[in-house]
VOFI-984861 format. One line per field, with one value per residue (C-alpha): residue number from 0; residue in one letter; x, y, z. Coordinates in nm, 4 decimals, padded with zeros to 6 digits. Example, Ala and Ser with C-alpha at 12.3 -4.5 7.8 and 13.67 -1.06 7.14 Angstrom:
paza: (0/1) $
nuro: (a/s) $
east: (01.2300/01.3670) $
north: (-00.4500/-00.1060) $
up: (00.7800/00.7140) $
This chain:
paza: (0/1/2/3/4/5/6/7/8/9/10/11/12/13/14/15/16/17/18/19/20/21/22/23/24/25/26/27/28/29/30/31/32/33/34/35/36/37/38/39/40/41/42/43/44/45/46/47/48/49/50/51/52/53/54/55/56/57/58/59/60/61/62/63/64/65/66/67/68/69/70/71/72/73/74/75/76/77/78/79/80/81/82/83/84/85/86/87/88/89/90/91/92/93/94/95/96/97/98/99/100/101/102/103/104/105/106/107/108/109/110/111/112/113/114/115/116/117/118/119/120/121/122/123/124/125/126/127/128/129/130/131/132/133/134/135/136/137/138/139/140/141/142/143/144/145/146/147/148/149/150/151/152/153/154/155/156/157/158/159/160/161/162/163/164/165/166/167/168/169/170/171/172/173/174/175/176/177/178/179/180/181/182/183/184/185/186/187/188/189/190/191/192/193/194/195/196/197/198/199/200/201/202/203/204/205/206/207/208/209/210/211/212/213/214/215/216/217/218/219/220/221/222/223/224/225/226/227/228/229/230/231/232/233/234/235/236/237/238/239/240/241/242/243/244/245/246/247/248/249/250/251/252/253/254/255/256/257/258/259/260/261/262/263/264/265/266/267/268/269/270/271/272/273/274/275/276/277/278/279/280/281/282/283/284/285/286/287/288/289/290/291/292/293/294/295/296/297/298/299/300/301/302/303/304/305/306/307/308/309/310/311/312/313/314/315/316/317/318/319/320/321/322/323/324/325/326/327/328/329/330/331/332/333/334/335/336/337/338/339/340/341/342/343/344/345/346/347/348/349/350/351/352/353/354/355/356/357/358/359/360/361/362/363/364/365/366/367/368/369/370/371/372/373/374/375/376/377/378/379/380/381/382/383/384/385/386/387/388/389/390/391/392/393/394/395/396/397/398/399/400/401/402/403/404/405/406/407/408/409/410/411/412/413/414/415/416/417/418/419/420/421/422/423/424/425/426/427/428/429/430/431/432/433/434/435/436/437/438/439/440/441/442/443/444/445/446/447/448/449/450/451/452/453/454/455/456/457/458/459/460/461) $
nuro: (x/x/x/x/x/x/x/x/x/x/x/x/x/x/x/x/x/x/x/x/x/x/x/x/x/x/x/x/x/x/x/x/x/x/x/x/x/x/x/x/x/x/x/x/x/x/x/x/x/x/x/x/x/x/x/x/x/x/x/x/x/x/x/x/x/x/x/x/x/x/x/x/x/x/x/x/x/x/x/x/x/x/x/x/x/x/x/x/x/x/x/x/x/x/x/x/x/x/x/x/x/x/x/x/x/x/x/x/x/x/x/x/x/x/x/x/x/x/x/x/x/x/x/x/x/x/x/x/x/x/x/x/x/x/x/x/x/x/x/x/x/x/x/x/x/x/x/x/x/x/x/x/x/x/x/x/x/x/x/x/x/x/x/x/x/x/x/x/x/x/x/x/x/x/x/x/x/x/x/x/x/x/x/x/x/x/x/x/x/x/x/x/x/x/x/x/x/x/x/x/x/x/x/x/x/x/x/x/x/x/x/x/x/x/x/x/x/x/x/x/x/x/x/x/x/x/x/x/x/x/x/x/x/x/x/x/x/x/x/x/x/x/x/x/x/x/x/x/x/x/x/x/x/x/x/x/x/x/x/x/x/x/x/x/x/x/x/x/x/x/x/x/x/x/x/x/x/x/x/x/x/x/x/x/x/x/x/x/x/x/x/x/x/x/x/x/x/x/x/x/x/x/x/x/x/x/x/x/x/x/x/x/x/x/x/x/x/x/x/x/x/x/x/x/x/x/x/x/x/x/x/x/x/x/x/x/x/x/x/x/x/x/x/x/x/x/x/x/x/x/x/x/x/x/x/x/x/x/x/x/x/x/x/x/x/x/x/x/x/x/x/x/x/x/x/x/x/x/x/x/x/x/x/x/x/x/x/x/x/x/x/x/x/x/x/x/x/x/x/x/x/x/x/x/x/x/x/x/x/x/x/x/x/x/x/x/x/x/x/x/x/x/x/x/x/x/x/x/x/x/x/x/x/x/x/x/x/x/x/x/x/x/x/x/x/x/x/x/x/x/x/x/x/x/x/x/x/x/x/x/x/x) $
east: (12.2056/11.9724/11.6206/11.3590/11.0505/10.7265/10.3981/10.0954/09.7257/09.4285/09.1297/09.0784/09.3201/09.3874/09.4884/09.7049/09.8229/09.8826/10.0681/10.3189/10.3963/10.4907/10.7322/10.8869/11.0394/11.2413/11.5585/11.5513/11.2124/11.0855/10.7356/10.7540/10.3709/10.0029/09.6623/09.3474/09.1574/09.2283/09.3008/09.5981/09.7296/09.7860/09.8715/10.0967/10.2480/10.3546/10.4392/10.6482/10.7445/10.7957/10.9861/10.7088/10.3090/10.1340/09.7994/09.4860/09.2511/08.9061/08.9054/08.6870/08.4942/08.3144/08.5239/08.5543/08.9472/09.0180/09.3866/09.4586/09.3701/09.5469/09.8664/09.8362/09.8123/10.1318/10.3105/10.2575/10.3720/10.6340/10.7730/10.9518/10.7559/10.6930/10.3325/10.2487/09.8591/09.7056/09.3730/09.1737/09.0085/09.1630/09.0419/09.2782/09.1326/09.2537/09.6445/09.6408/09.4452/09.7045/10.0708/09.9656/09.9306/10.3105/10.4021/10.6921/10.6834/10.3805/10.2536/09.9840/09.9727/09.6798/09.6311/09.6093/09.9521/10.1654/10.3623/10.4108/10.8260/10.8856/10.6700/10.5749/10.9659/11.0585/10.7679/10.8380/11.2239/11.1226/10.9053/11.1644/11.4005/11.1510/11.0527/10.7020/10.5250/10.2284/10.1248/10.2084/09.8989/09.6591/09.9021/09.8231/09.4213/09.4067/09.5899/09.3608/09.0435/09.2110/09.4167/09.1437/09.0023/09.2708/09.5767/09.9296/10.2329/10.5207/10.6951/10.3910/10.2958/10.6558/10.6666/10.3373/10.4508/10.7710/10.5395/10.3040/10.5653/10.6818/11.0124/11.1730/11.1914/11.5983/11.5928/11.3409/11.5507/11.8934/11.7346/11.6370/11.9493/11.7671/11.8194/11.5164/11.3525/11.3172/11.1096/10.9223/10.7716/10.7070/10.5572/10.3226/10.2482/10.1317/09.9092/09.7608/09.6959/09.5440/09.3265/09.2158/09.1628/08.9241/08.7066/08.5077/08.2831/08.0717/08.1241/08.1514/08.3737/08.5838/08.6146/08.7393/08.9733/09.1641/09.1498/09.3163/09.5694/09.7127/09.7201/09.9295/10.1514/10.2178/10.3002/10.5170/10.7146/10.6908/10.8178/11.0990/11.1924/11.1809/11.5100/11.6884/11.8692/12.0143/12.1212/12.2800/12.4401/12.6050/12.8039/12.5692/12.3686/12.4877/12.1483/11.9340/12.1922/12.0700/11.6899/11.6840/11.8945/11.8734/12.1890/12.4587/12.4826/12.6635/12.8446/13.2277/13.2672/13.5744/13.5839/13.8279/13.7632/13.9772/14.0362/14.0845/14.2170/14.2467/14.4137/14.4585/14.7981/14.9231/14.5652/14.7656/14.8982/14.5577/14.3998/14.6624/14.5706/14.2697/13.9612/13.7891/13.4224/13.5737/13.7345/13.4491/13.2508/13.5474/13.6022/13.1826/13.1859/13.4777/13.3105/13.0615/13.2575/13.4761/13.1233/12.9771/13.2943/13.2771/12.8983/12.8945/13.1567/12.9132/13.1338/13.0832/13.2228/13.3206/13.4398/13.5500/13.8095/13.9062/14.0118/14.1022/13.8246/13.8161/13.6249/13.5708/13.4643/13.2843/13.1519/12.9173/12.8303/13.0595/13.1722/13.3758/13.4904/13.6190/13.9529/13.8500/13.5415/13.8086/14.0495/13.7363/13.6687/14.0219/14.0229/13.6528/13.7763/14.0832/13.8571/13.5904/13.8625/14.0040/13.6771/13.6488/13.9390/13.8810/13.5848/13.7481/14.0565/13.7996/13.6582/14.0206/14.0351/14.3126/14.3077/14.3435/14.5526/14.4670/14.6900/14.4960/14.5784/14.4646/14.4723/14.3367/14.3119/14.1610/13.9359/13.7371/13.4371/13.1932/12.9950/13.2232/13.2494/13.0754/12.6507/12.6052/12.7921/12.9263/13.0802/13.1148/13.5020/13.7738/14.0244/14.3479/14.6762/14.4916/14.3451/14.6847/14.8792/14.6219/14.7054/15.0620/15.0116/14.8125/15.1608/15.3456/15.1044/15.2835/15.2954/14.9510/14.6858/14.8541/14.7220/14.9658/14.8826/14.9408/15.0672/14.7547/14.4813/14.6975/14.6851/14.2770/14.1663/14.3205/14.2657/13.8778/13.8655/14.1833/14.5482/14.5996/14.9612/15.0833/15.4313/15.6274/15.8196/15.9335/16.0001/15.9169/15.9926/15.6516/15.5913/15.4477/15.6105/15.8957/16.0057/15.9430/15.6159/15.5599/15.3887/15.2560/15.1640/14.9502/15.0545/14.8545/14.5903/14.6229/14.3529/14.2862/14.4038/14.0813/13.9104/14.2087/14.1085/14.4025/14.3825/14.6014/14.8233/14.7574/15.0117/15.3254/15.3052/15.0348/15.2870/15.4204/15.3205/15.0559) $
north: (12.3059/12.1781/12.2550/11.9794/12.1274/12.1355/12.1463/12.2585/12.1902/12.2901/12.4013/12.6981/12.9789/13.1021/12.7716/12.7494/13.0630/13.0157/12.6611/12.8769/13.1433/12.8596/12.6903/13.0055/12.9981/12.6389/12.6934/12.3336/12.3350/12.5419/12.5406/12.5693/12.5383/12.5909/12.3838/12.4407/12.0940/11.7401/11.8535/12.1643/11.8973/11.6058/11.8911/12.0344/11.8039/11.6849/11.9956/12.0560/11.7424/11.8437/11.6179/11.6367/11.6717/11.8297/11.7715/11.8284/11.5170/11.6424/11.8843/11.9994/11.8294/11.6048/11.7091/11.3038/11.1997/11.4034/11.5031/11.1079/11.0195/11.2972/11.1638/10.8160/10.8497/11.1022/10.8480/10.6102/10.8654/10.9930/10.7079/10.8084/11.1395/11.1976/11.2921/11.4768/11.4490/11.7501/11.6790/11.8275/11.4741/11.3074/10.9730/10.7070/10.5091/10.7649/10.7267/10.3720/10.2887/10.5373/10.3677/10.0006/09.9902/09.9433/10.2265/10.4503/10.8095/10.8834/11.1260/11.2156/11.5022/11.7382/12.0666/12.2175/12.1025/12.1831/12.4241/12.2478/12.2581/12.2326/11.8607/11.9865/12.0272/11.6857/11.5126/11.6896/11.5554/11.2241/11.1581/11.2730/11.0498/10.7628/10.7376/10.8022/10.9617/10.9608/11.2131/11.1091/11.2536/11.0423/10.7166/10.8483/10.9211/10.5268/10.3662/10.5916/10.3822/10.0549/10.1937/10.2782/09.9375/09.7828/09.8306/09.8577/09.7850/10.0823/09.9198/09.8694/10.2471/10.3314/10.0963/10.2372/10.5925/10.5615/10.3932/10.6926/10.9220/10.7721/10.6145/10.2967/09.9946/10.0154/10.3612/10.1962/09.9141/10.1415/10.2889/10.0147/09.7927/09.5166/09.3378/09.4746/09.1417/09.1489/09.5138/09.4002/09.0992/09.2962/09.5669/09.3012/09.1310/09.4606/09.5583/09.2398/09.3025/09.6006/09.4618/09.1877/09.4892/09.6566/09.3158/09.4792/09.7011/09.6013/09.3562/09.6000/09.8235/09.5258/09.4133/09.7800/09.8329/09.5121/09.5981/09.9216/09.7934/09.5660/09.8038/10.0583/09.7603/09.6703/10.0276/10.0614/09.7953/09.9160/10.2215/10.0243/09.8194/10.0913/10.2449/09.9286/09.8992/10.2476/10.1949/09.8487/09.9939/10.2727/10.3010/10.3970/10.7728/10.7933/10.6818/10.8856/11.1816/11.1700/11.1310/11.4315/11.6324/11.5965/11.8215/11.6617/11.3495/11.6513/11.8241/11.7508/11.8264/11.8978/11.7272/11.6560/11.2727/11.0029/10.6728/10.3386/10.0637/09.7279/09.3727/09.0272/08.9377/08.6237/08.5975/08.4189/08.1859/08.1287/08.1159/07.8491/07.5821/07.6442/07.4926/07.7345/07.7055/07.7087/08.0391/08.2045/08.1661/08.2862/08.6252/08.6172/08.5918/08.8492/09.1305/09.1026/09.1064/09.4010/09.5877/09.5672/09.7246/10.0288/10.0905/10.0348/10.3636/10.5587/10.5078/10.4326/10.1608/10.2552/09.9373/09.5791/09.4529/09.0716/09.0861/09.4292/09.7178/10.0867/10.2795/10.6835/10.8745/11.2049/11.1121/11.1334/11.3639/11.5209/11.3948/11.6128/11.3026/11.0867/11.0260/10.8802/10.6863/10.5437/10.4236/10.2481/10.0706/09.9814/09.8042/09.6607/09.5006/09.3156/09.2072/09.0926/08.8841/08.7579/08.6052/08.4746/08.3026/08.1387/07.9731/07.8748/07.6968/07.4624/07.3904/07.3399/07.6510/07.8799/08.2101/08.5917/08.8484/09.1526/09.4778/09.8030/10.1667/10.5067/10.8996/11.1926/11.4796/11.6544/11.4775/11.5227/11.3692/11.3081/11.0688/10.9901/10.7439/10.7791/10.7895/10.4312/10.3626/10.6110/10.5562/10.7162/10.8444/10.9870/11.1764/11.3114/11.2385/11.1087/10.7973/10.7245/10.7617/10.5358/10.2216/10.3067/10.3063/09.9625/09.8407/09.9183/09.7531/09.4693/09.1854/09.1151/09.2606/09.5964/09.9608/10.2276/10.5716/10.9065/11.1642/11.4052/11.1063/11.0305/11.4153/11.4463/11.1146/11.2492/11.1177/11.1442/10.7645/10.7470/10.6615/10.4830/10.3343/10.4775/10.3503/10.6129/10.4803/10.8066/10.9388/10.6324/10.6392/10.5277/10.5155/10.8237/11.0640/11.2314/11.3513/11.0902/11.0260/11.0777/10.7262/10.5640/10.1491/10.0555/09.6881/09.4185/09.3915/09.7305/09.9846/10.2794/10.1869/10.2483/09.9303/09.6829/09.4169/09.1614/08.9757/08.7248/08.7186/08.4841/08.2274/08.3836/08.1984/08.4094/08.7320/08.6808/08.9489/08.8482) $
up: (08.0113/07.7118/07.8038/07.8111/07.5420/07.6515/07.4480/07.6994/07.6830/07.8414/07.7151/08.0387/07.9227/08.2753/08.3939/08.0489/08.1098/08.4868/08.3956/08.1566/08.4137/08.6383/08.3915/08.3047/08.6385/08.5774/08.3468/08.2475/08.0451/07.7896/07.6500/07.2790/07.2414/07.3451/07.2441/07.3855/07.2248/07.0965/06.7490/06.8709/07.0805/06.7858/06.5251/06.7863/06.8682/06.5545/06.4147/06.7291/06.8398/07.1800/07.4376/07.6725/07.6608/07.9961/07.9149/08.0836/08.1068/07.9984/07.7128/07.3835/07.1794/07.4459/07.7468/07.8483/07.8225/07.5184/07.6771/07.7419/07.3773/07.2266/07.4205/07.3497/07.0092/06.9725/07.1538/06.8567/06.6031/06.8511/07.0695/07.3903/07.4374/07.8086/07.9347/08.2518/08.2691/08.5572/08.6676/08.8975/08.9803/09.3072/09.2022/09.2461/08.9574/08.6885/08.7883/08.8593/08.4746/08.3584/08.4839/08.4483/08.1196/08.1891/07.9593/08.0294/08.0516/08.1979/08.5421/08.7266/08.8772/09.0892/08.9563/09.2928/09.4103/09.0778/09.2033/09.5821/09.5590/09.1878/09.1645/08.7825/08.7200/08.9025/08.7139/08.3298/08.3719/08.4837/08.1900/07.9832/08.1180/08.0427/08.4109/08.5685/08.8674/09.0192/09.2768/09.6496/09.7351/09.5365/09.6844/10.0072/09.9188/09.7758/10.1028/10.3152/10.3098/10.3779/10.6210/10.8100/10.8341/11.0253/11.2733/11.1602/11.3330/11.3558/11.0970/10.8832/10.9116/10.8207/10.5088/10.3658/10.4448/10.2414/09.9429/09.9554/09.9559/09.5933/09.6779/09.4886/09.6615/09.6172/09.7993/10.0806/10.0860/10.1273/10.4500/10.6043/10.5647/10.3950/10.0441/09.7791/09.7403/10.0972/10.1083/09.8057/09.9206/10.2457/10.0253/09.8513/10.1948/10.3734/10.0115/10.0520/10.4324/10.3500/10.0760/10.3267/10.5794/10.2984/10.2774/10.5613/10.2662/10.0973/09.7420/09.5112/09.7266/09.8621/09.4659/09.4140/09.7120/09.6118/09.2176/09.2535/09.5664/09.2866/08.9874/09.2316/09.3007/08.9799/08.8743/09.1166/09.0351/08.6594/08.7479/08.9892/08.6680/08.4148/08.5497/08.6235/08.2702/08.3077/08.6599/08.5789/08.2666/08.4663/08.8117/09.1222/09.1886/08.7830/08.6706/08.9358/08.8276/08.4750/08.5788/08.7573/08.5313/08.1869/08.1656/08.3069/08.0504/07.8391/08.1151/08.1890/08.5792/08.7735/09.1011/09.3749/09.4604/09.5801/09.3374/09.4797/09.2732/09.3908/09.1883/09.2778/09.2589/09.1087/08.8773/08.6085/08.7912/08.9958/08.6359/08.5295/08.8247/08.8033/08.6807/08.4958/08.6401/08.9569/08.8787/08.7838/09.0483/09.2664/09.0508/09.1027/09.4691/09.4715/09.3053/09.5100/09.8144/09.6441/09.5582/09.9202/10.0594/09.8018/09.8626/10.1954/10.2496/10.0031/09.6788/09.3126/09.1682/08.8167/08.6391/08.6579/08.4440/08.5050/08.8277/08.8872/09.0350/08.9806/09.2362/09.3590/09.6375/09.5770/09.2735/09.0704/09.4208/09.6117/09.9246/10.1688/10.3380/10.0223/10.1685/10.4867/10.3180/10.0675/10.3469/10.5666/10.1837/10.1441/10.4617/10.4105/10.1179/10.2488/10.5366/10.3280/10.0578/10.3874/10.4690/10.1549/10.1331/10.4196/10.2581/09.9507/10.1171/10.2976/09.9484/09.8158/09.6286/09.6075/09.7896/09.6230/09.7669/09.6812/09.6763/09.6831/09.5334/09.6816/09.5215/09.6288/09.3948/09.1194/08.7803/08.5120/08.5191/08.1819/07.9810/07.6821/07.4002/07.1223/07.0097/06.9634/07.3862/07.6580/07.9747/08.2809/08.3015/08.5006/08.3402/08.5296/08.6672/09.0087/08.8153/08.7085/09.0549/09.1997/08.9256/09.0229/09.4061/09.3635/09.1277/09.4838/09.7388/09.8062/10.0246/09.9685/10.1777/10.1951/10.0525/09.9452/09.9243/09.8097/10.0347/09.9362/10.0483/10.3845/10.4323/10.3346/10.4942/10.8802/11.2030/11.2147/11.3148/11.4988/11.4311/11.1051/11.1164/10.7357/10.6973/10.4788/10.1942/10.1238/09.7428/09.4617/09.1014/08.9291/08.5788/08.3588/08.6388/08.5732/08.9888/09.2565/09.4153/09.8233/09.9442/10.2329/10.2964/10.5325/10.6541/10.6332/10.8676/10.9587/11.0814/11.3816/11.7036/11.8257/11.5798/11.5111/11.2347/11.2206/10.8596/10.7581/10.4826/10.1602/10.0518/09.9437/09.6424/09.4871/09.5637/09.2324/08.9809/08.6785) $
């Protein structure tokens, strides 16, 4: 794994020194310098050019802000370098001036809780990733004194505990079952409760308490928006992969996963009676549909094309379960298409049928393409089988699957009806392929889900 390089600076050589023996330790950085004053720092940094400054705040000549200065102005000669500032001032003020300024790549860390479960590491490979940080402990140290001031209700204490703790609003939002805009505007609603709360002070302090409540909230949501390219350019838990290891955007991994793919059959001939607005909004509503399904069973969707969806269990993370979660998906998604359809045939619209595609079995997973665009691939013979199982999943409304995901998904949640239709000849395969349909509507015996089946016009293939 490439190592992330570090130039360090602090003007106390034991701290220094101390800093160094701690980053020794992490295989994924390497400190390729050391400066002592403003002047090491800019010349070091531009002899260097390091990947990441960790700076102290207050070094020679005046011992004000030299470390912030230095750092600013190597990130106008350098763009993109990262910049972990350690103080050993736990005044909110400091981090909060420091993030919303909007700029990305910067955290704030204590020196006296550095090396509290690698949160130097975490923070040097955020920065480097373009991300930020500040320490939970100063989040926690700003809420305190508004916190104080008023009563909170369970949920309110959880909400503020989570924010503290430094988690996104999308991860908050994942745990509580709730869309994002909703836990944002509660996030705004209970800083402005507390800044309310803090009107109990004095002026100056009340002035203070609500300044810095809505700095922290706008660098929060800074720090929210500064990885939402990268995590709409690239499937789901890809992005937050990358963040956290620099490593793995050059890695090719071998996984065992299971690929769904799923097509609307008949799309050319729902394209050709179609009015074209119309059918836009439908392929809209259906990805979305399609999308909830996948991450509601904890998979990644890897790519839309027209009509068609490519998804996968256990990765970019494994998941000992993939089978099983790919099967409950399966079914989600005719459920959820069903649903739809119903809606669109009271608005006069014509209904999709979808046929769906499962294998289980070994990839190869890696960034590829080329410097200027990469995408997130699987390579292998169980991409392929699972385009050839969705070619068989007819009527409409059906799933065929290999014999290795019928084998790996089980019985865990109870008797799924698989229909055998023994050995088939699919393309690119030379000896027969072992496959299994399961009918329309079909599901455990334990949690039937009846689903009708589309017009049989639409059974016709594109």
């Amino acid at each position: 794994m490439e190592s992330i390089t570090v130039l360090l600076a602090d003007d106390n050589l034991i701290v220094r020194e101390g800093v160094r023996a701690l980053l020794s330790r992490d295989r994924s950085v390497e400190v390729v310098g050391l400066a002592a004053d403003y002047d090491e720092l800019v010349e070091g940094a531009e002899r260097l050019r390091p990947q990441v400054l960790v700076t102290d705040i207050r070094m020679p000549p005046d011992f004000q802000d030299e470390g912030i200065r230095a750092a600013q102005r190597v990130r106008k000669q350098l763009p993109g370098t990262g910049v972990v500032v350690l103080s050993q001032y736990d005044d909110p003020d400091y981090a909060v001036q420091l993030l919303a300024e909007g700029e990305a790549g910067y955290a704030y860390l204590l020196k006296d809780r550095i090396a509290d479960a690698g949160l130097l590491g975490r923070a040097i490979r955020a920065v480097a990733g373009g991300g930020s940080m500040i320490d939970p402990q100063i989040v926690r140290k700003l809420m305190e004194p508004a916190r104080r001031e008023g009563e909170l209700s369970a949920d309110e204490e959880d909400l503020l505990r989570q924010v503290a703790e430094g988690r996104p609003v999308k991860a908050i939002a994942a745990g509580l079952g709730q869309p994002p805009a909703a836990v944002n505007d509660a996030v705004e609603s209970l800083f402005l409760r507390l800044a309310k709360d803090a009107g109990g002070g004095s002026g100056g302090a009340r002035d203070g308490a609500l300044r810095r409540l809505r700095l922290l909230h706008t660098a929060i949501l800074r720090r929210e928006e500064q990885g939402e390219t990268l995590s709409r350019l690239l499937p789901g838990g890809l992005a937050e992969k990358l963040r956290a290891d620099r490593g793995a955007a050059t890695r090719t991994e071998r996984l065992t996963v299971t690929v769904l793919m799923s097509d609307v059959r008949g799309y050319c001939s729902i394209a050709e009676r179609t009015d074209p607005a119309d059918l836009a909004g439908q392929l809209g509503a259906h990805r979305r549909a399609m999308n909830a399904a996948v991450l509601g069973e904890g998979g990644t969707v890897m790519q839309y094309v027209g009509d068609a969806v490519m998804a996968v269990f256990g990765a970019p993370e494994p998941q000992p379960d993939h089978a099983r979660r790919a099967v409950r998906a399966a079914r989600g998604m005719h459920r959820r298409q069903h649903e739809l359809d119903r809606e669109w045939a009271a608005l006069g619209l014509v209904p999709f049928g979808l046929g769906i595609g499962l294998s289980t079995g070994e990839v190869a997973a890696a960034l590829l393409g080329s410097a200027e665009r990469l995408e997130y691939t699987l390579v292998g013979d169980t991409v392929n089988l699972a385009q050839r199982m969705q070619d068989l999943a007819r009527p409409a409304g059906t799933t065929v699957a290999t014999a290795g995901t019928v084998d790996a998904a089980g019985t865990a949640d109870g008797a799924w009806p698989w229909a055998p239709l023994g050995p088939c000849s699919v393309k690119g395969h030379s000896a027969p392929v072992v496959a299994f349909r399961l009918p329309v509507g079909a599901g455990p015996a334990t949690a039937p889900d009846p689903a009708a089946v589309p017009d049989p016009a639409l059974e016709a293939r594109p």
